[in-house]
Backbone as XML, in Angstrom:
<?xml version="1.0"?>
<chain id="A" units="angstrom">
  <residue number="1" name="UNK">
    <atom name="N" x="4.004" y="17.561" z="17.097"/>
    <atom name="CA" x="4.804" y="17.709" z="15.904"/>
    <atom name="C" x="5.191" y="16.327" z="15.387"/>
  </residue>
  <residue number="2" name="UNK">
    <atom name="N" x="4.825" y="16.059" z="14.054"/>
    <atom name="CA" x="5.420" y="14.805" z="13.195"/>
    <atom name="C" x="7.065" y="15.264" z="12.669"/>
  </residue>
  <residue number="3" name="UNK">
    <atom name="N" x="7.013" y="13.847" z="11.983"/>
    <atom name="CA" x="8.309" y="13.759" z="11.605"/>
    <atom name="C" x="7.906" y="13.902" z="9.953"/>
  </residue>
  <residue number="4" name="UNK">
    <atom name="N" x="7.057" y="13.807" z="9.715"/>
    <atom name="CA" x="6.106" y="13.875" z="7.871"/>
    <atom name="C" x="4.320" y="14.221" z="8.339"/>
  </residue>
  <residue number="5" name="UNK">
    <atom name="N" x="4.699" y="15.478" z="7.205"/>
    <atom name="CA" x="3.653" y="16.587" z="7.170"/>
    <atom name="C" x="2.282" y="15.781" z="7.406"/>
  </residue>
  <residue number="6" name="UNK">
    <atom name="N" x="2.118" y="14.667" z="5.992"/>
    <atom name="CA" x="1.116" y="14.051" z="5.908"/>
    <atom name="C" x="0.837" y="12.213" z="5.943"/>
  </residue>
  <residue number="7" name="UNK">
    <atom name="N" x="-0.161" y="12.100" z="5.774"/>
    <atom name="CA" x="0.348" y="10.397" z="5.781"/>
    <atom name="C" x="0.717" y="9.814" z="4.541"/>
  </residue>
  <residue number="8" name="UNK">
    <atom name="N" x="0.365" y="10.620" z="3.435"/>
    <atom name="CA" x="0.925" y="10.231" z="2.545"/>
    <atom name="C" x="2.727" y="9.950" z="2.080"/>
  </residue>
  <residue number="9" name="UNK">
    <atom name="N" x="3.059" y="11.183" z="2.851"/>
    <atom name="CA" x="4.290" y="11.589" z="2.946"/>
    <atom name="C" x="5.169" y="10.077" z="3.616"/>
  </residue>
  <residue number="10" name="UNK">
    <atom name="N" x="4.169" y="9.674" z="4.242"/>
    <atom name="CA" x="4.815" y="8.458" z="4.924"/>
    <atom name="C" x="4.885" y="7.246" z="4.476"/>
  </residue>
  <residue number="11" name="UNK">
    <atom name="N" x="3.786" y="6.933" z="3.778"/>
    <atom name="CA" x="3.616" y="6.127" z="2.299"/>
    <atom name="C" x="4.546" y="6.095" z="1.575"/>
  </residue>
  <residue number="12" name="UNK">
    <atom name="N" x="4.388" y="6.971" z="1.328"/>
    <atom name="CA" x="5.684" y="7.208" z="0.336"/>
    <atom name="C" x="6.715" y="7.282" z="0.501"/>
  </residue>
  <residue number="13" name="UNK">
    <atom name="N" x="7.712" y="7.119" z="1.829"/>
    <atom name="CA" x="8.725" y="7.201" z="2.376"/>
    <atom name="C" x="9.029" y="5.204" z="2.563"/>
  </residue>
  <residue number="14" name="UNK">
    <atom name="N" x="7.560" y="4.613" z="3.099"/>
    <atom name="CA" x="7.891" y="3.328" z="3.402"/>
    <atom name="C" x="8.002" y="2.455" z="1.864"/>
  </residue>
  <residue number="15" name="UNK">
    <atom name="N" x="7.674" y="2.823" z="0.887"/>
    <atom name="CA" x="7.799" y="2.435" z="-0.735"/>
    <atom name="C" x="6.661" y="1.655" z="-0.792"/>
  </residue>
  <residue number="16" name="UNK">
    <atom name="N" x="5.190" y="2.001" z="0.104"/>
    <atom name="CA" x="3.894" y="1.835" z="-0.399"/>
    <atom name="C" x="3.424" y="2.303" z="-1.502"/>
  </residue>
  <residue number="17" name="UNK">
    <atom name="N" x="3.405" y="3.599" z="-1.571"/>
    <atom name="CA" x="2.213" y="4.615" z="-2.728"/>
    <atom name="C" x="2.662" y="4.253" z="-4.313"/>
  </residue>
  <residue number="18" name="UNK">
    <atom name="N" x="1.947" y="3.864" z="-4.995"/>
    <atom name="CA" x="1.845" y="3.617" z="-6.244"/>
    <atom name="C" x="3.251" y="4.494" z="-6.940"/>
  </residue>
  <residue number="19" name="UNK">
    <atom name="N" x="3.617" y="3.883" z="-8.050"/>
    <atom name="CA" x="4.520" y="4.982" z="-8.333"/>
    <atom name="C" x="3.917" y="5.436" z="-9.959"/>
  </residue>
  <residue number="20" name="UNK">
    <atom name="N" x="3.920" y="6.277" z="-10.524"/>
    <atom name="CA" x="4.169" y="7.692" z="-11.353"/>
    <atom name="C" x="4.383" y="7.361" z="-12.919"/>
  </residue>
  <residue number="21" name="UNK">
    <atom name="N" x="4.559" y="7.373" z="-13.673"/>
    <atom name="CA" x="5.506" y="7.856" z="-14.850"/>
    <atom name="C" x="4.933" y="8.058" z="-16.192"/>
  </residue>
  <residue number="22" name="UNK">
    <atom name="N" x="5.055" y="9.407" z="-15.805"/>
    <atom name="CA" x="4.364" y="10.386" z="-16.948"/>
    <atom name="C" x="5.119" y="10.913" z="-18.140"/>
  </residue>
  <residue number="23" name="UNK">
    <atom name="N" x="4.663" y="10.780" z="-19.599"/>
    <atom name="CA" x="5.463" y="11.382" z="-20.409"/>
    <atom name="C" x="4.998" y="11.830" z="-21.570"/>
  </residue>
  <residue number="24" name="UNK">
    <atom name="N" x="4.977" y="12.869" z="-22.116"/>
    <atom name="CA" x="3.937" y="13.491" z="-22.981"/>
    <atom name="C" x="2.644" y="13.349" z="-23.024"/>
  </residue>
  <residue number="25" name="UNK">
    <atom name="N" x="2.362" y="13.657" z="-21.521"/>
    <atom name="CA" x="0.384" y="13.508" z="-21.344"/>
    <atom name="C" x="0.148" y="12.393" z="-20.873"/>
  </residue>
  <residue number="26" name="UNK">
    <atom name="N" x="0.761" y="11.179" z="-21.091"/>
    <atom name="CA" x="0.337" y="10.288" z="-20.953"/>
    <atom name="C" x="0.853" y="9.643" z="-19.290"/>
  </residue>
  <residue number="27" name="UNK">
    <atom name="N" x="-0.360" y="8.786" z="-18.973"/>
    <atom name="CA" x="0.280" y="8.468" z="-17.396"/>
    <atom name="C" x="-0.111" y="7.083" z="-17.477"/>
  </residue>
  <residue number="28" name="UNK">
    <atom name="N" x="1.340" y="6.658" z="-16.496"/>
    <atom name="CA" x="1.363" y="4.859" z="-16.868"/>
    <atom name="C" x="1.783" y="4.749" z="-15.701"/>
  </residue>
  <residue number="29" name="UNK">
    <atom name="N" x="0.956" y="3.578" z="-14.760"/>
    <atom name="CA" x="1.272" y="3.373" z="-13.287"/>
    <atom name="C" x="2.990" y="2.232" z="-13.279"/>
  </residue>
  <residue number="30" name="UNK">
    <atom name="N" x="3.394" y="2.572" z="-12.503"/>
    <atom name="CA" x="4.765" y="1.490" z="-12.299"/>
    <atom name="C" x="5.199" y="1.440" z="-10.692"/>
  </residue>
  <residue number="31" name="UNK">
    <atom name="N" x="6.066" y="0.617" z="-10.345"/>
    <atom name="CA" x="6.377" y="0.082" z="-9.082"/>
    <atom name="C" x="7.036" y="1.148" z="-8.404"/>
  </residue>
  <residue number="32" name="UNK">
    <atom name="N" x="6.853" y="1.642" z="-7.294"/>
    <atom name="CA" x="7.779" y="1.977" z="-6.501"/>
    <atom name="C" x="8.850" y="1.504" z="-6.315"/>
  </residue>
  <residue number="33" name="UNK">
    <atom name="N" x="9.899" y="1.847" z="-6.573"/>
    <atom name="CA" x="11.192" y="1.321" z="-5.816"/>
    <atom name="C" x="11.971" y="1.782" z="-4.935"/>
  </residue>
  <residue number="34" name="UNK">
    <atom name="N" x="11.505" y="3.236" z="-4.391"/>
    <atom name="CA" x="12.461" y="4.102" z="-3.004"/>
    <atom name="C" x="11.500" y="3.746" z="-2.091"/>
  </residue>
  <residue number="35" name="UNK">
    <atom name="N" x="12.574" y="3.264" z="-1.298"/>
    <atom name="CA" x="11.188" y="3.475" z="0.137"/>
    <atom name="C" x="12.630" y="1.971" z="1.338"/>
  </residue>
  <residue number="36" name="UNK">
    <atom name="N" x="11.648" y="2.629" z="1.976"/>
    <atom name="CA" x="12.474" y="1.677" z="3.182"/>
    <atom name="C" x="11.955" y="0.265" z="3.335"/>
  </residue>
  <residue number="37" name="UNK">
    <atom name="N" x="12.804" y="-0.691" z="2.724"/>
    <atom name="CA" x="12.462" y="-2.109" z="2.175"/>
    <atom name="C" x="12.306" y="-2.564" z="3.739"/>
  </residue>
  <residue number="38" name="UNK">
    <atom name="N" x="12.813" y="-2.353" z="5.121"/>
    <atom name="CA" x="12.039" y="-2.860" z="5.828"/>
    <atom name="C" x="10.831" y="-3.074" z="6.722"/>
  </residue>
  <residue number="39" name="UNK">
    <atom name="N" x="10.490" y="-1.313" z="6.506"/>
    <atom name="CA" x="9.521" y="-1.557" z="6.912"/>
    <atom name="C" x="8.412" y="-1.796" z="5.927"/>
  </residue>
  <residue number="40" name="UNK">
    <atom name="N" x="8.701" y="-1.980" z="4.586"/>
    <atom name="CA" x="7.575" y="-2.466" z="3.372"/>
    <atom name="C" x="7.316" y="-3.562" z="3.831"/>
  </residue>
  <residue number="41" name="UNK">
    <atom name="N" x="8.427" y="-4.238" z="4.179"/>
    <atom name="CA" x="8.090" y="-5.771" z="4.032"/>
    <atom name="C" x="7.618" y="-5.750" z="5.349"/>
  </residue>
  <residue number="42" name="UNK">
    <atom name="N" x="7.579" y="-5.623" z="6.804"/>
    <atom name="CA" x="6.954" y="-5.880" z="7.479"/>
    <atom name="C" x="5.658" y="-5.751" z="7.695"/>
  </residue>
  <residue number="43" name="UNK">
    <atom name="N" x="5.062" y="-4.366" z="7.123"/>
    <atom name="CA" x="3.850" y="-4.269" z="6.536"/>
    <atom name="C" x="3.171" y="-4.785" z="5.870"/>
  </residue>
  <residue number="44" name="UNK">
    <atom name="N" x="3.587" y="-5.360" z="5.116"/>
    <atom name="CA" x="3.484" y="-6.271" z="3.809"/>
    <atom name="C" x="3.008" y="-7.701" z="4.804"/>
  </residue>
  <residue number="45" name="UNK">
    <atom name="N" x="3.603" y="-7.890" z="5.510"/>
    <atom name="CA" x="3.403" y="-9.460" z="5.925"/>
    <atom name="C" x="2.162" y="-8.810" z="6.984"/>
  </residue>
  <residue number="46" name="UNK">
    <atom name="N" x="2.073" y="-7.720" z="7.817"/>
    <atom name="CA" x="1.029" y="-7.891" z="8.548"/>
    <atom name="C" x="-0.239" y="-7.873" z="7.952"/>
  </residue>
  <residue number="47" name="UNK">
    <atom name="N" x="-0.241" y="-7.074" z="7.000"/>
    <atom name="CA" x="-1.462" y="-7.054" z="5.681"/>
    <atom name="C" x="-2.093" y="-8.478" z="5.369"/>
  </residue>
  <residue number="48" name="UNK">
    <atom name="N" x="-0.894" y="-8.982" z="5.112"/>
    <atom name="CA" x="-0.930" y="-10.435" z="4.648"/>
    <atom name="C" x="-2.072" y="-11.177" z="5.703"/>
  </residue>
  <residue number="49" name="UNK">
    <atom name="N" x="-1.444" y="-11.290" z="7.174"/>
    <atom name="CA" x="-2.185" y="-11.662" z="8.265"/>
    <atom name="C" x="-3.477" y="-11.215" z="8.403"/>
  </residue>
  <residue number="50" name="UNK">
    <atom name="N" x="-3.919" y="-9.326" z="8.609"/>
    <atom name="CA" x="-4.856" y="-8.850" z="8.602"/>
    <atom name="C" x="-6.045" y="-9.573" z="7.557"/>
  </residue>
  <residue number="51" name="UNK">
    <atom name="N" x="-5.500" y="-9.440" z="6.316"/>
    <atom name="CA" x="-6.521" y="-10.319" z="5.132"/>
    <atom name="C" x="-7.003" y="-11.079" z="5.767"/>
  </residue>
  <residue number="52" name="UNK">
    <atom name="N" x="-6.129" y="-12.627" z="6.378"/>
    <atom name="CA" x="-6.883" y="-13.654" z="6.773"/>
    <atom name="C" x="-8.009" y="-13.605" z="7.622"/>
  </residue>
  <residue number="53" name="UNK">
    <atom name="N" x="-7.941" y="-12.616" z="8.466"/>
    <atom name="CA" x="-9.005" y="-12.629" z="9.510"/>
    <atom name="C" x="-10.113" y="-12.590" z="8.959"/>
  </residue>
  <residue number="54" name="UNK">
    <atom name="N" x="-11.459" y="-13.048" z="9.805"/>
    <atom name="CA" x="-12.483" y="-13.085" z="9.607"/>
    <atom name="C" x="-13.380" y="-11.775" z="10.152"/>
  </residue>
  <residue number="55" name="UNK">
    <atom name="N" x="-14.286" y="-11.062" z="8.779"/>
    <atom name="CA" x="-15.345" y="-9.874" z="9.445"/>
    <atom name="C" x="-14.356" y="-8.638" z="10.159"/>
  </residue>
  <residue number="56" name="UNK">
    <atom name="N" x="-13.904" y="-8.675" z="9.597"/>
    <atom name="CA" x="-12.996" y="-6.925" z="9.880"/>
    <atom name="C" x="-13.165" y="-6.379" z="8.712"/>
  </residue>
  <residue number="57" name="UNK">
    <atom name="N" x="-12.730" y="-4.917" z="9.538"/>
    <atom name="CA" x="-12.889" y="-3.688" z="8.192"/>
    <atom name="C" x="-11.744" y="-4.031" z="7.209"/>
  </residue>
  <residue number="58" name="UNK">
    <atom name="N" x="-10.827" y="-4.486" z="7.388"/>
    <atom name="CA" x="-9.580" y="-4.487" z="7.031"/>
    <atom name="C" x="-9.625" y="-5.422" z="6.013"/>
  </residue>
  <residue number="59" name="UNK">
    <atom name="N" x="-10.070" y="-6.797" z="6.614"/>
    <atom name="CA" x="-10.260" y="-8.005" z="5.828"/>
    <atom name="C" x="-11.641" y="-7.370" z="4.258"/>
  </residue>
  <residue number="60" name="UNK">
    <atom name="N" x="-12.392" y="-7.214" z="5.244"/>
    <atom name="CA" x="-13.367" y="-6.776" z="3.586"/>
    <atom name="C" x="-12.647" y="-5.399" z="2.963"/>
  </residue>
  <residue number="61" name="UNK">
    <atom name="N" x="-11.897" y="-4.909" z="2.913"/>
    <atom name="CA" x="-11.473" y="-4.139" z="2.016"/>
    <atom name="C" x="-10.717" y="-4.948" z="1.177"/>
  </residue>
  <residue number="62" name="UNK">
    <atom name="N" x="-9.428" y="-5.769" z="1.473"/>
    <atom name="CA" x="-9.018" y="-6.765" z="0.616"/>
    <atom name="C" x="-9.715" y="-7.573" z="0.153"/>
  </residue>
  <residue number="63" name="UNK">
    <atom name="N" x="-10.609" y="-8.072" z="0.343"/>
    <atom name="CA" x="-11.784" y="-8.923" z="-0.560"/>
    <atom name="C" x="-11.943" y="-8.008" z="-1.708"/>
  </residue>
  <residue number="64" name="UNK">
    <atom name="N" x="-12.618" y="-7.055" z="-1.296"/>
    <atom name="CA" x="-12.521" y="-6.176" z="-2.465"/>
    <atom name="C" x="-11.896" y="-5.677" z="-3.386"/>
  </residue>
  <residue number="65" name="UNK">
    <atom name="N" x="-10.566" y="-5.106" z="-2.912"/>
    <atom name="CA" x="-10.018" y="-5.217" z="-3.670"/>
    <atom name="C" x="-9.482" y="-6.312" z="-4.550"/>
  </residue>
  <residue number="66" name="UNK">
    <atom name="N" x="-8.771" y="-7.183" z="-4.203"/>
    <atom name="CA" x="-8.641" y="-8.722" z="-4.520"/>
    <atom name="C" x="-9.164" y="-8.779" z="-6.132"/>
  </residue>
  <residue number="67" name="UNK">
    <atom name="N" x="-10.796" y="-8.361" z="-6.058"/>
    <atom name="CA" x="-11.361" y="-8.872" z="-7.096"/>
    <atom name="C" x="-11.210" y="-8.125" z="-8.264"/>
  </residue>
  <residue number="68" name="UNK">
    <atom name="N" x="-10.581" y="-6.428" z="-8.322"/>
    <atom name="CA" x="-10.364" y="-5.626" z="-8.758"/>
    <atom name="C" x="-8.733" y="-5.478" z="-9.371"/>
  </residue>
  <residue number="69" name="UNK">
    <atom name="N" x="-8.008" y="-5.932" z="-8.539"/>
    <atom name="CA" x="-6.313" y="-5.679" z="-8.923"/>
    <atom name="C" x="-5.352" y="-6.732" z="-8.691"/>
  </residue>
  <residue number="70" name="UNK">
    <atom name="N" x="-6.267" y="-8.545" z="-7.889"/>
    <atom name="CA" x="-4.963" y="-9.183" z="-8.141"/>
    <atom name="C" x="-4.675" y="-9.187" z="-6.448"/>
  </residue>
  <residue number="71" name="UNK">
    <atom name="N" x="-4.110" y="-10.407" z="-5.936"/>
    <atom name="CA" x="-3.328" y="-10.696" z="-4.742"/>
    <atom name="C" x="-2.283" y="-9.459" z="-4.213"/>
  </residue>
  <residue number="72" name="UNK">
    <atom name="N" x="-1.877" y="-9.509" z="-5.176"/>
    <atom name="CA" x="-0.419" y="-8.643" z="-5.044"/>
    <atom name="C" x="-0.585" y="-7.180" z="-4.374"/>
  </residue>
  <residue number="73" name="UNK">
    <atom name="N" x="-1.191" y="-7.060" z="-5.238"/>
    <atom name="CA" x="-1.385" y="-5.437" z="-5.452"/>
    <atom name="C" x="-2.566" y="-4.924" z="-4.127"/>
  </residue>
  <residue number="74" name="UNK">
    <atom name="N" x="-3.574" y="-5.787" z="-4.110"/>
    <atom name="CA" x="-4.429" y="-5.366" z="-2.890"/>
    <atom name="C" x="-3.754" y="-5.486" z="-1.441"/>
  </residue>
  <residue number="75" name="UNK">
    <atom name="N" x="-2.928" y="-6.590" z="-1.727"/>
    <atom name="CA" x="-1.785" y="-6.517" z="-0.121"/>
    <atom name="C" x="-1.247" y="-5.082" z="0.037"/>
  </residue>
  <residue number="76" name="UNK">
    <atom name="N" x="-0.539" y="-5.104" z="-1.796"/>
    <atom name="CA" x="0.081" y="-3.580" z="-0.793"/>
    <atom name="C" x="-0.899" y="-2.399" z="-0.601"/>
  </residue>
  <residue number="77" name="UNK">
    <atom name="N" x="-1.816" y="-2.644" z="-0.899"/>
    <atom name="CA" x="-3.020" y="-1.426" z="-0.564"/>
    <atom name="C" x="-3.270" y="-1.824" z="0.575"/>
  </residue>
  <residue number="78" name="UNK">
    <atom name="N" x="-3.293" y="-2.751" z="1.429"/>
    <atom name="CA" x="-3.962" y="-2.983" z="2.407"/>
    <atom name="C" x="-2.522" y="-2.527" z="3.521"/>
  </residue>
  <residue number="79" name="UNK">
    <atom name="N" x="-1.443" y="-2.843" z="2.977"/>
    <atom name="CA" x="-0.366" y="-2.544" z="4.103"/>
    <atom name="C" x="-0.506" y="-0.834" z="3.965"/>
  </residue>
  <residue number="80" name="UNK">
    <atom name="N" x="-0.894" y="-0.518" z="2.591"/>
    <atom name="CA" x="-0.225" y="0.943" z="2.722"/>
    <atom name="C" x="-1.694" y="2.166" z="3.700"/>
  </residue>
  <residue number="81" name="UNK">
    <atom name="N" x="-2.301" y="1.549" z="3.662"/>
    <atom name="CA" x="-4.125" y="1.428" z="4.528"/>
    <atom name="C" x="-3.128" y="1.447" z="5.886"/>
  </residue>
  <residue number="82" name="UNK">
    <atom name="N" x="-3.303" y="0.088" z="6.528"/>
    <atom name="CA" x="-2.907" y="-0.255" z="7.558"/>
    <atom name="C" x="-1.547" y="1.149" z="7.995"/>
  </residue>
  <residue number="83" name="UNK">
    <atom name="N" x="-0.762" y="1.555" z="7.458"/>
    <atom name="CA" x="0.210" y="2.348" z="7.880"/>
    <atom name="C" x="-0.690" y="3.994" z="7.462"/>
  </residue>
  <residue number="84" name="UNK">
    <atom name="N" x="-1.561" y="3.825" z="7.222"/>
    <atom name="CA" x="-2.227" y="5.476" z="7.211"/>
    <atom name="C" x="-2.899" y="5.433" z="8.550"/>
  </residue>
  <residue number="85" name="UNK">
    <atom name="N" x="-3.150" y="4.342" z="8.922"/>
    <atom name="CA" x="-4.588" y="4.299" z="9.856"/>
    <atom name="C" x="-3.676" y="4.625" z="11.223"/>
  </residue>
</chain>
């Protein structure tokens, strides 16, 4: 038995998962701001670390992304990765 159904659920609890905001049809991505700022940020920094490494799965996903969304934003994909896995 978990403590959250899914892993998303957990994502979204640590203030990883993208946030939302929809309004007459239209959908416009914006920041999360609920979530438990410490374990974001600790995630956040191991992501950080993970990137650097050399020839991991982990590391070439942030390459990739990287080239697609920006420093920023692929960290927190990579922390919010790292806390699904």
């Amino acid at each position: 038995m978990s403590y959250f159904p899914s892993d998303k659920h957990i994502t979204s609890w640590a203030g990883l998962s993208p946030g939302n905001n929809e309004s007459a049809g239209k959908k416009k991505r914006s920041k999360s701001l609920a979530g438990n700022k410490a374990l974001k940020s600790i995630m956040c920094e191991c992501a950080w670390c993970a990137s650097m490494s050399k020839n991991t799965r982990l590391s070439m996903c942030y390459k990739r992304w990287v080239k697609r969304m920006g420093k920023k934003k692929a960290t927190i994909a990579l922390a919010s990765l790292m806390l699904r896995i």
